[in-house]
N, C-alpha and C positions, 0 to 999 in steps of 0.2 A: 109345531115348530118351536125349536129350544131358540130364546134370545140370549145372548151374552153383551152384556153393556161394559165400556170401561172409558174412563174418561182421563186426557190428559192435558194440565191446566185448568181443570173444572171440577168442581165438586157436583158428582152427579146424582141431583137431590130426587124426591120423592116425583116429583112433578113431571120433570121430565122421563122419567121412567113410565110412570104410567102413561104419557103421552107417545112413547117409544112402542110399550106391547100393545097401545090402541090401534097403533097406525100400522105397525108392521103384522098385527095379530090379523090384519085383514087379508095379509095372503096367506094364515094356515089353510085357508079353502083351495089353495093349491099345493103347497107341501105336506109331505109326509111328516107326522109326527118327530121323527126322530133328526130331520133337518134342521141342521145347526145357522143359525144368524149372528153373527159378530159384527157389533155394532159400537164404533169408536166414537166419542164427542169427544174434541177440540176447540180452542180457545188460543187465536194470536192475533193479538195486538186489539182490535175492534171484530176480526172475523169467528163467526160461530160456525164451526164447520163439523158436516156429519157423515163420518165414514161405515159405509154397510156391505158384507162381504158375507154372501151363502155360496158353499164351496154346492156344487151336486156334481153326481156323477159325468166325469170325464170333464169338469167345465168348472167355472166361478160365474157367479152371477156378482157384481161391484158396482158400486154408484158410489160418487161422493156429490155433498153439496155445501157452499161456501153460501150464506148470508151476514146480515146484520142481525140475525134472531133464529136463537137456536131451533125453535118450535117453527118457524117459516121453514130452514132449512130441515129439518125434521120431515114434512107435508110433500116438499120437493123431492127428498131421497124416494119417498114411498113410492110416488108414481113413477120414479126414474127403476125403480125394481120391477115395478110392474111391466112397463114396457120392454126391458130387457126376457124378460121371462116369457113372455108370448111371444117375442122373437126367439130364442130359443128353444119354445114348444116346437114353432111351426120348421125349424130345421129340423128337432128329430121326430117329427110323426115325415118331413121328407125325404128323411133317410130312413126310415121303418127302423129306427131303434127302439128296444124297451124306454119306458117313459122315464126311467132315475129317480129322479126326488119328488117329483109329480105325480099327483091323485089322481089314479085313473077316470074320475069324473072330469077332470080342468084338460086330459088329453082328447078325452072325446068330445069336448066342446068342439063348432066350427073354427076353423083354421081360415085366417086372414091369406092372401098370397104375399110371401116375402118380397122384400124390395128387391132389385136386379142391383145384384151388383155392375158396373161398369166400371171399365176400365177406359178412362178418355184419352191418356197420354203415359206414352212408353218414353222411356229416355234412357242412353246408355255412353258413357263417359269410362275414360283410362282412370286407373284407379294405382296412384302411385303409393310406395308405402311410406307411410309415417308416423309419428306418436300421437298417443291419443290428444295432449296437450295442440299442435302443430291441426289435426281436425278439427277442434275447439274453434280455433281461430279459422282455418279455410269456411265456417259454417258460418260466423260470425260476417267474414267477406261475403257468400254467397245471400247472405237473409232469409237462411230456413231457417226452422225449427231441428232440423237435424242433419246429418252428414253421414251420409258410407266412404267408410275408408278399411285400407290393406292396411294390417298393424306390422308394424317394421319390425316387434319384437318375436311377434308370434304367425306372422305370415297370414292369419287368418283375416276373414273379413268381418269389420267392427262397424258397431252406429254410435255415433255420439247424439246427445240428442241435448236440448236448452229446455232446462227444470223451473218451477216456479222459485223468484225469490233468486233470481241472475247465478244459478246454479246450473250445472252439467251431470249428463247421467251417461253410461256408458255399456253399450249390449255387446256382450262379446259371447259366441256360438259356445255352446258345452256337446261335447261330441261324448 
């Protein structure tokens, strides 16, 4: 597995590098060589925060981790990769797809049973149109994290959703 490290707000020294390909070198036992890891360190304010992103076939595998120490958060991401990835395994050996970025030894290992998804609560609401701004605020009334709304401009159906750092983010369909 190729690493790629970049860091921003951070001079990313010797140290932590090799403590980067220690950690994450421990899942080449499940990727193929030629699988790429983009691995971002950041630095705000007091938080050391570590962003890790293997694209594979048809999918992203992503974790991030916020600490007070970049090497804590470092220990954290690895295992947050590892769990995504055998959740990932055990969907496509249950859809019988070819394996992607996985070493055909780490597919033929035993297969855990995936969690069930459930669905506990359906709910269905008039969806009047408005702008994304006027969502903002009906979300900010309701006390979710996010709002479906009809956009006034484009008729389409949008999500606003509340970002870290009392910011807003906004999903609008691409057809």
């Amino acid at each position: 597995m190729r690493i790629t490290i970049s860091g921003k707000n951070i001079d990313v020294t010797q140290g932590l590098k090799d403590t980067i390909y220690e950690k994450l070198g421990k899942l080449d036992k499940y990727f193929t060589p030629e699988t790429e890891a983009i691995v971002t360190l950041s630095v705000e304010k007091n938080r050391q925060k570590i962003e890790v992103t293997v694209p594979i076939k048809g999918s992203v595998i992503r974790a991030e981790q916020v600490s007070d120490d970049m090497y804590v958060s470092i220990d954290l991401v690895q295992e947050i990769i590892e769990r995504q990835m055998r959740k990932h395994k055990t969907r496509l050996v249950n859809r019988y797809r070819g394996g992607g970025n996985f070493q055909q030894a780490f597919i033929e290992l035993e297969t855990e049973e995936p969690e069930e998804i459930r669905i506990v609560r359906s709910k269905k609401f008039a969806m009047k149109p408005m702008d994304p701004e006027e969502a903002c605020i009906q979300m900010e009334l309701s006390g979710h994290n996010f709002f479906v709304f009809r956009n006034a401009e484009t008729d389409d159906v949008n999500v606003v959703y509340k970002r870290k750092g009392n910011t807003y983010g906004l999903i609008e369909p691409e057809y």
